[in-house]
C-alpha positions, 0 to 999 in steps of 0.5 A, spaced: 490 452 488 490 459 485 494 464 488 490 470 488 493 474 483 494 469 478 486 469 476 485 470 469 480 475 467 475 471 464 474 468 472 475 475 476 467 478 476 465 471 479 472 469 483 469 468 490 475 471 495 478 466 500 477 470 505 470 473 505 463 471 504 462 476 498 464 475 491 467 481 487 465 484 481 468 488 476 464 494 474 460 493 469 464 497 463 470 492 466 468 488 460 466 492 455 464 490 448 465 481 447 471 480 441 475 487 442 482 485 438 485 491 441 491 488 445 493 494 449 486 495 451 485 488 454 492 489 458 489 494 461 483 492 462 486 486 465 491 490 469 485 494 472 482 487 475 488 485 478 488 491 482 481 490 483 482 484 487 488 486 489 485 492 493 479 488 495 484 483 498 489 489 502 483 492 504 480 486 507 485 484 511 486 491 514 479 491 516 479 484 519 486 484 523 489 489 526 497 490 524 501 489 530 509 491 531 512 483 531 507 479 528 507 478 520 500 481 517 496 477 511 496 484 507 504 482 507 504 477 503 498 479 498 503 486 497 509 483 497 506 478 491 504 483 488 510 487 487 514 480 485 509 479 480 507 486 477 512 490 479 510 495 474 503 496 476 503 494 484 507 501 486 501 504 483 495 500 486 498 501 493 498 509 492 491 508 489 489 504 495 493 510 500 489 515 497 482 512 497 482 511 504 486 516 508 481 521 507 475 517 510 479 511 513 486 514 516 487 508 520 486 504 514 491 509 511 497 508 517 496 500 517 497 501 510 503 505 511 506 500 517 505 493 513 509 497 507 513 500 512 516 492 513 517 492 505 525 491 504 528 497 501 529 493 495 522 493 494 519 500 496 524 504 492 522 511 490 515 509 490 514 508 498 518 514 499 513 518 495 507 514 499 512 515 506 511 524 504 504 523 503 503 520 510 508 525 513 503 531 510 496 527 513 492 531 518 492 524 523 498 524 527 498 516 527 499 515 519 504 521 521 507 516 526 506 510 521 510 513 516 516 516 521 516 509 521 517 506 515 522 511 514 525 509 520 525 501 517 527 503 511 534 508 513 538 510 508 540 518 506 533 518 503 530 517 509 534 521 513 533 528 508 525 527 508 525 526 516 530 533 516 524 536 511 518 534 515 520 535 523 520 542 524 513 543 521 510 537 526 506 540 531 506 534 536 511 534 540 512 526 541 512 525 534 516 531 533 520 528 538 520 521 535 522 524 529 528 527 531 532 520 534 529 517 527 534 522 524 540 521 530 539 514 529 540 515 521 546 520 521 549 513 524 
C-alpha cells in the first residue's frame, strides 16, 4: 500500500485519496513544460505537490472528524509522516495550512493548532512556537485557547516566556486566567 506522502509526482494529479470520493488535482502549471531538465525545478515542483496533498489530507481529516482531547486524530499521523519524512518542508506546509485557514475557518485553525499541540517538542522546535505566537494573536478566543494549549504540552522556558508576553493583552478573563496557571505550572 502506498503511503500518502510517498506518491511520486507523475501519479499525484490522478491519486484518488483514501479518504474521500474527490481526486486531487494539481493546478495546471504544477506540471509545466514535458522534459524540464532543470533539477531544482522539479524538487521544487515535486515539493509543491507533496504539500498539496498533504494540505488536502489535514484539511480533510479536520473537516471530517472533530479533535477531542484524549482521543488519537487522523491528521496526527499524516502530520507526524510528514515531519518524519520532509522535516525541511513540513514546518512550512503546516504554517501555510494555519495561515490559509484562520481567516475564513478559525475552528479549523484551532484544530490545527490542538493536533500539533500533541507534537513532542522534539518535532515542533522553533517552528511550532512561531505557529503557537500567531494563534495567540488571532481574534478567535478558541485558536487563542488552542494555542495556550499547546504551549502548555510542550512546557519548557520558551513556552513560559510567550505566555509571560501574551497574558496581560487577553481580554477574556477564562483565558487569561488559563494562561496565568499555565505560566505557575511552568515555573515549576
Amino acid at each position: 500500500m502506498t503511503t500518502l506522502l510517498a506518491i511520486p509526482p507523475q501519479n499525484m494529479a490522478n491519486e484518488i485519496l483514501p479518504f474521500t470520493d474527490h481526486q486531487v488535482t494539481a493546478p495546471h502549471s504544477y506540471y509545466g513544460q514535458q522534459g524540464v531538465s532543470n533539477s531544482s525545478r522539479v524538487l521544487k515542483d515535486y515539493a509543491f505537490g507533496i504539500e498539496y496533498i498533504f494540505s488536502a489530507a489535514v484539511r480533510t481529516y479536520l473537516e471530517i472528524d472533530p479533535v477531542e482531547d484524549s482521543y488519537a486524530h487522523p491528521a496526527e499521523k499524516v502530520i507526524r509522516e510528514a515531519l518524519k519524512a520532509y522535516n525541511l518542508y513540513a514546518p512550512g506546509w503546516i504554517i501555510n495550512l494555519y495561515d490559509a485557514e484562520q481567516a475564513k475557518r478559525p475552528w479549523l485553525a484551532a484544530d490545527l493548532l490542538r493536533v500539533v499541540g500533541r507534537m513532542e517538542a522534539s518535532l515542533i522546535t522553533g517552528w511550532g512556537f512561531i505557529l503557537a505566537q500567531r494563534g495567540l494573536s488571532h481574534q478567535d478566543e478558541f485558536v487563542r485557547d488552542a494555542a495556550v494549549r499547546a504551549l502548555e504540552l510542550w512546557g519548557g522556558k520558551a513556552a513560559k516566556n510567550i505566555l509571560q508576553a501574551y497574558v496581560a493583552s487577553e481580554q477574556v478573563e477564562w483565558l487569561a486566567d488559563y494562561a496565568s496557571q499555565v505560566i505557575s505550572e511552568l515555573a515549576v
